[in-house]
N, C-alpha and C positions, 0 to 999 in steps of 0.2 A: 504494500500500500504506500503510495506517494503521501506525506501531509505538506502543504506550502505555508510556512511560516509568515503571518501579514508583520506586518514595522508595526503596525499600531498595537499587538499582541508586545513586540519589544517595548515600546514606549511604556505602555503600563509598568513594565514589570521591570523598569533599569531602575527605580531609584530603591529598590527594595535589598537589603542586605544579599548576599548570594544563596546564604543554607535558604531561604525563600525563594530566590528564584529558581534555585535548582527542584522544589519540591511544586514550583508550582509549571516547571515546564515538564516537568515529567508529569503531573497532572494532564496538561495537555493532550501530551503523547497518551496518553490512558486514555480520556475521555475519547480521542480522533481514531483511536483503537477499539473502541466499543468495549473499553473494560470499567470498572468500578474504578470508581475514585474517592480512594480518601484520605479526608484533611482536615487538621486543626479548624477549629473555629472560624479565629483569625486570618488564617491565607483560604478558609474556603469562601469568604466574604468576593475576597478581590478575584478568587476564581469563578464568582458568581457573576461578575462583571464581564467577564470576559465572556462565558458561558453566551451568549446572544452569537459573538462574533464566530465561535466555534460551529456553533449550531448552524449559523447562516451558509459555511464554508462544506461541511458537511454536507447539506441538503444540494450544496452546488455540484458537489462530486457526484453526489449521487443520482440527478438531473441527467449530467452528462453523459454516465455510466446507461443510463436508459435509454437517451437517443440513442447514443452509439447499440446500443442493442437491437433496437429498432430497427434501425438501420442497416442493422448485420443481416437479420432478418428478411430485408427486401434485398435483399442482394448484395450489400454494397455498394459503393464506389464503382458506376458502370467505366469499362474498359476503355480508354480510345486508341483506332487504330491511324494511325500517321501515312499518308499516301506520301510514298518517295516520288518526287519531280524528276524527272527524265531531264 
């Protein structure tokens, strides 16, 4: 599974000590992994924040994941053939 990191997911989370950010980017990777996530009180606050942006990025994969299924479905990507000029 590919996760694409947004700035604005950094931005939150630089001015926070490190043992915090390291517990709340691995939150991330949990949550974008479909596993359980848990967390102190405190950093599950600022994870709650962020939680929208996740979910929005999520839903987008998995949008895409669908067309391109769809899509597989009607054939794909029809062929084109190139006529050589004499």
């Amino acid at each position: 599974m590919k996760i694409t990191i947004d700035t604005k997911w950094v931005e939150a989370i630089e001015d926070f000590d490190t043992e915090t950010k390291v517990v709340l980017y691995e939150a991330i990777f949990d949550y974008m992994s479909d596993k359980e996530v848990n967390l102190p009180d405190d950093t599950w606050k600022m994870f709650a924040i962020l939680q929208p942006m996740l979910d929005e990025e999520k839903f987008k994969r998995i949008r895409i994941a669908e067309r391109s299924r769809a899509n597989g479905a009607k054939g794909g990507r029809k062929k084109t053939t190139k006529e050589v000029k004499e």
